[in-house]
C-alpha positions in Angstrom: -114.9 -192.0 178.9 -112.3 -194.3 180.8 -109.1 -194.6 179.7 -107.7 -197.7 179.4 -104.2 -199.3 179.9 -102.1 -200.3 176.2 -101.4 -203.8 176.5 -99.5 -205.1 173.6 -100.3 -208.0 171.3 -98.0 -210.7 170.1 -99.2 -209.6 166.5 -98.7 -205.8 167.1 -94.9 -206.2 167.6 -92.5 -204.5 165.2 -88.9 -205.6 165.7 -86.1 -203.1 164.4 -82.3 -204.4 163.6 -79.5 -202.1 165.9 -75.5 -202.4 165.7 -73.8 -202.1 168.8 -69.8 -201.7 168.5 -68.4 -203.6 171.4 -65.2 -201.4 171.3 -67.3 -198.3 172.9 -67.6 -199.8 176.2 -67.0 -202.0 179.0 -68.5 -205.3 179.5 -71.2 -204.4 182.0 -72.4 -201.6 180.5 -72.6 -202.9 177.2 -74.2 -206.1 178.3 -77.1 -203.6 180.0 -77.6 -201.8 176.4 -78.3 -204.7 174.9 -80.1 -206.5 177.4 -82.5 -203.9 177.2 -83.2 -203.7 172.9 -83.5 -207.4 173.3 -86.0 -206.9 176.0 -87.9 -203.7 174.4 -87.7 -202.0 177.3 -87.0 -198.6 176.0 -90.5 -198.8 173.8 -93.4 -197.0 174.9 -95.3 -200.2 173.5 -93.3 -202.7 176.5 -95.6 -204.9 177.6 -94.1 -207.4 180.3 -95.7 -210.8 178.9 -95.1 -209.8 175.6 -91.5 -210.3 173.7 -91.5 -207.1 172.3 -87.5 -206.5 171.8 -85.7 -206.4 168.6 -82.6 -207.9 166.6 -79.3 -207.0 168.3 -76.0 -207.2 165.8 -72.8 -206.6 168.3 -69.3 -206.5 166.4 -65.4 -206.1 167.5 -66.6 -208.5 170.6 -63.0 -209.6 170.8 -62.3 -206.2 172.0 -64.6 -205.3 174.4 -62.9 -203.5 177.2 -63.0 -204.7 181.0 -61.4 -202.6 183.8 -59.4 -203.5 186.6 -57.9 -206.6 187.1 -60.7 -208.5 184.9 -58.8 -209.6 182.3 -56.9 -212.3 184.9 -59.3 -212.6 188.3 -62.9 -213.2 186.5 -63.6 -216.7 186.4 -66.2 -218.5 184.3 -67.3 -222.0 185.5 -69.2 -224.8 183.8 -69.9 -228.6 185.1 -70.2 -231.6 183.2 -72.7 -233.1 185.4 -70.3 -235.9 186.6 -68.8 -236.2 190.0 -65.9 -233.5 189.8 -66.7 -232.1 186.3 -66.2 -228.3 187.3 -64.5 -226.4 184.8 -63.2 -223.0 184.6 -61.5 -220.7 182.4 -60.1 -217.1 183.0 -61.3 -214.1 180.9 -58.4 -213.4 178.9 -59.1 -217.7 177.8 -62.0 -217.2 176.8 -61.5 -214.1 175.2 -58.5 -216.4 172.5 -60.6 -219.3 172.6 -64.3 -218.2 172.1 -64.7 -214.4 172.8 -68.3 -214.5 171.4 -69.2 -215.7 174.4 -67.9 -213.3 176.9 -71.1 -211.0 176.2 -73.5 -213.7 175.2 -72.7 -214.9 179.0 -73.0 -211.1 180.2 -76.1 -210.8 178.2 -78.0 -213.6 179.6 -77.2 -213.1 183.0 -79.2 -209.4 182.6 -82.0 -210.7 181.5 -85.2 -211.9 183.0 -85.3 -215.8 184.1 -88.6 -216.4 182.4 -90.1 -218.0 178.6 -89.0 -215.5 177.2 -85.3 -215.4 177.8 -84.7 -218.2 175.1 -86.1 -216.2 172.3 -84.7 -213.1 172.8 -80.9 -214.4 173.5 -81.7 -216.3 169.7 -82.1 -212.7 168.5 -78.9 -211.5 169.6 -76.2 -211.9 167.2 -72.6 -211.7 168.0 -69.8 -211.3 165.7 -65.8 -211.7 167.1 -64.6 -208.8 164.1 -65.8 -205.7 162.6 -67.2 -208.0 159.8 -71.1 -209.1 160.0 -73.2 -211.4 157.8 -76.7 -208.9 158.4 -75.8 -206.0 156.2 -78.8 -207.1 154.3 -81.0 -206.3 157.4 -79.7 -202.7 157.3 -78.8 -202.3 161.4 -78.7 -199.2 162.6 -75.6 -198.1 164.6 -76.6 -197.4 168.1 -74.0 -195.4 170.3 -73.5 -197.0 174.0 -72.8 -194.5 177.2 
């Protein structure tokens, strides 16, 4: 008898709703906690080709800690596409402006550059309070290191 490797299907995939608190840690390491339930890393089912993760809910993400200096020297940049359209804006900017997007940034940066990226960042939910609209999903809360 020859034992064969468990490759996952598209149809075998059972995706699970977790709540992440953005207050319990820093930036990076938060970003790497989700990055890898979006991804479905931590599953004994992960299959590479196969987008296995699961729903991600993180709240309080106008709190989430950074250390050092952070707060002043990180820069964000985007570009308009026009001669001389580079923007930028500080952390601490963002953070009163749009502070969603401090870890949806983090987030996609951790993971892979593939097809699948696109669908698992749409699975990610972020929320700038303590209030969410998935209660009805019933997340469970997931502590981060």
């Amino acid at each position: 008898m020859v034992d064969r490797t468990y490759s996952q299907k598209p149809a075998d995939v059972s995706r699970r709703w977790v709540l992440i608190d953005a207050k319990d840690a820093t930036l990076g390491r938060l970003s790497t906690e989700i990055a890898k339930y979006l991804i479905g890393k931590y599953k004994p089912t992960y299959t590479p080709h196969v987008d296995g993760g699961d729903y991600v809910v993180v709240i309080n993400a106008a709190e989430v800690p950074v250390t050092g200096d952070k707060e002043t020297d990180k820069m964000y940049y985007r570009h308009s596409g026009f001669p001389g359209g580079l923007k930028e804006a500080q952390l601490k900017e963002l953070r009163e402006k749009s502070p969603e997007n401090i870890i949806e940034l983090a987030v996609k940066g951790m993971l892979p550059k593939n097809k699948l990226a696109a669908g698992r960042l749409a699975r990610l939910k972020i929320f700038a309070g303590s209030e969410h609209a998935h209660a009805a999903q019933k997340p469970e809360k997931v502590e981060v290191n």
